[in-house]
PAVEX-46174 format. One line per 8 residues: number of its first residue (from 1); for each residue x, y, z of N, C-alpha, C. Coordinates in steps of 0.001 Angstrom, whole numbers. Each point is the difference from the previous one (the first is absolute). Layout:
NUM	X/Y/Z/X/Y/Z/X/Y/Z; ...
***
This chain:
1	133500/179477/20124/-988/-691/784/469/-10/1454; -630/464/1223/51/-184/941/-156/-1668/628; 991/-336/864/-277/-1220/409/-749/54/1547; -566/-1015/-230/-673/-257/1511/629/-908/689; -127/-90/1152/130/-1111/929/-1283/-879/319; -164/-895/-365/-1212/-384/411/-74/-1239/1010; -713/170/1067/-249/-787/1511/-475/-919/-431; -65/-1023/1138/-808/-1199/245/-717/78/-219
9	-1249/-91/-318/-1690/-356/181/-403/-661/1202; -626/788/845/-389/-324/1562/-636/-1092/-22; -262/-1034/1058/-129/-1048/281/-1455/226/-370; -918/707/219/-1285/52/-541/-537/-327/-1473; 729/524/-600/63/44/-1840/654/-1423/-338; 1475/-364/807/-152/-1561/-380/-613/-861/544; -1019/9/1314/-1008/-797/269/-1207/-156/-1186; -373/1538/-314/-643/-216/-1138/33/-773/-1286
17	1031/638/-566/605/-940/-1397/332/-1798/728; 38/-18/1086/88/-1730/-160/-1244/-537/26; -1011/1043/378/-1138/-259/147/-959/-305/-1262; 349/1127/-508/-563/-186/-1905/396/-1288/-513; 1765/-167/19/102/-1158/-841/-99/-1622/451; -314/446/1206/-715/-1004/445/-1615/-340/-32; -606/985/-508/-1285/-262/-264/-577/-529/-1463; -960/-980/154/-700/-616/-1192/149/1059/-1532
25	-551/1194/371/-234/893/-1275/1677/24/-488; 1171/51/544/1396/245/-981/259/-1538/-176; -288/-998/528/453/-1071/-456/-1254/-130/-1173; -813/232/-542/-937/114/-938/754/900/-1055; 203/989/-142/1057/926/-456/734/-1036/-1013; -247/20/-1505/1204/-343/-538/1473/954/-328; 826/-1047/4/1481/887/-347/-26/934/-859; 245/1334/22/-204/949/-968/-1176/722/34
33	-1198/-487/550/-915/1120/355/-539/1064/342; 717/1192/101/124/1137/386/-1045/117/558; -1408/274/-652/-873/-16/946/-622/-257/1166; 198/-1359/-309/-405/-824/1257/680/256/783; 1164/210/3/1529/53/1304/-670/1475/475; -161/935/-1072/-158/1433/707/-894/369/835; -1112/-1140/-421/-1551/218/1122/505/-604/1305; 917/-1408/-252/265/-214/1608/720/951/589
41	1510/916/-283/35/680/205/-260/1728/258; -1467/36/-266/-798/896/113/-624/-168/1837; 476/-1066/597/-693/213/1211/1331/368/790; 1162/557/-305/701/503/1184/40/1465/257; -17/-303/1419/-99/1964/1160/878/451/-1087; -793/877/-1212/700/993/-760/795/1421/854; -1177/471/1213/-124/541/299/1822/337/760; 245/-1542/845/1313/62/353/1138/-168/-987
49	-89/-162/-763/1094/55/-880/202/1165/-715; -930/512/-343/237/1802/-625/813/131/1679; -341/566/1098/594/277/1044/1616/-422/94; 235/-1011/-279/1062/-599/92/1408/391/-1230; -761/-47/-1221/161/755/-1351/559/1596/738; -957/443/201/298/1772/-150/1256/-146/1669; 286/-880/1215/1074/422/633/842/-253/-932; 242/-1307/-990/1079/46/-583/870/1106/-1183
***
């Protein structure tokens, strides 16, 4: 297995995620819900993180 190094997550992506779990819909979210957790996290810039993914 090749190892990676893997970076920070840019200040954008953790503005986001504090943003989700700070919103009504994940505190609704029960513990263990996969679903529910995955739709809130269905609203982050996918777009930048593949980007970020493939420098690493």
């Amino acid at each position: 297995m090749i190892y990676i190094s893997k970076q920070k997550p840019d200040k954008e992506i953790l503005d986001k995620i504090a943003e989700i779990k700070n919103s009504s819909e994940w505190k609704r979210a029960e513990n263990g819900d996969t679903k529910a957790i995955r739709q809130c996290f269905d609203n982050l810039p996918k777009a930048h993180i593949r980007k970020r993914i493939l420098q690493e």
